[in-house]
C-alpha positions in Angstrom: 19.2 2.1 32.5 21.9 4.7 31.9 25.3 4.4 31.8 28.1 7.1 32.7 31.3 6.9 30.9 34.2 8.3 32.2 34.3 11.0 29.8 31.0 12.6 31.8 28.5 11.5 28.5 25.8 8.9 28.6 24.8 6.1 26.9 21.6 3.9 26.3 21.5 0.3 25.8 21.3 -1.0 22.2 17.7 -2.5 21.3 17.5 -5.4 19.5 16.9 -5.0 15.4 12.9 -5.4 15.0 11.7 -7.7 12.6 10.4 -7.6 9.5 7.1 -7.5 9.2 5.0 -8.3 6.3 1.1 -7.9 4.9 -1.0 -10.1 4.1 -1.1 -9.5 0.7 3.0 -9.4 0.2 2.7 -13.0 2.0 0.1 -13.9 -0.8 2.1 -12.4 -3.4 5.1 -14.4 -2.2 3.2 -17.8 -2.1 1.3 -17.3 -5.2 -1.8 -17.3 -3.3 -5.0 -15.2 -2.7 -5.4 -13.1 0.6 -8.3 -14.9 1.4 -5.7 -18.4 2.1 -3.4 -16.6 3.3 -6.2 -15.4 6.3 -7.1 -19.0 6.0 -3.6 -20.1 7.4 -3.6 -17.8 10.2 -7.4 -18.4 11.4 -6.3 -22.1 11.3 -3.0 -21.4 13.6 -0.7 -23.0 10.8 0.6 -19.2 9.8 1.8 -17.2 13.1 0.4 -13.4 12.6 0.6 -10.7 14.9 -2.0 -7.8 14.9 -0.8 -3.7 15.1 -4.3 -2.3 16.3 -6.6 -3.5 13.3 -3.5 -4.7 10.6 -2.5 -8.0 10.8 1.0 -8.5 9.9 3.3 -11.8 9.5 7.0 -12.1 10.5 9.1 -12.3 7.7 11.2 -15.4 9.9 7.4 -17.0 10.3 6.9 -16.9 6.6 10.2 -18.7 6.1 9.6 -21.3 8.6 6.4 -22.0 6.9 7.8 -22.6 3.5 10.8 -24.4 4.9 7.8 -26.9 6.9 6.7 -27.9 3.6 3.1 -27.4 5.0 0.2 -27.4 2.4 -1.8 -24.9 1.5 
């Protein structure tokens, strides 16, 4: 929805900032891991992933919540 300021100009609502979103093999890279654990982790539902048409991509916050769960690989 628009808004109309006094001064007769428009303005949009803000969107949120997106977040970052990271490959599978940067995720490996960052865990010191192969790609093939890292796709491990997500077919077992212990790594959230989301998928942009045939990429599948992990949230950079995700990532960090995994480390910080002291989960094993």
């Amino acid at each position: 929805m628009t808004k109309v300021k006094p001064n007769g100009f428009t303005s949009t609502p803000q969107m949120a900032p997106l977040p970052t979103l990271l490959s599978v093999s940067t995720v490996a890279n960052e865990l010191s891991v192969s790609t093939k654990t890292v796709r491990r982790l997500i077919e077992r539902g212990v790594l959230p992933c989301c998928r942009v048409g045939r990429l599948v991509r992990i949230r950079s916050a995700d990532l960090e919540q995994f480390v910080t769960s002291g989960t094993e690989v």
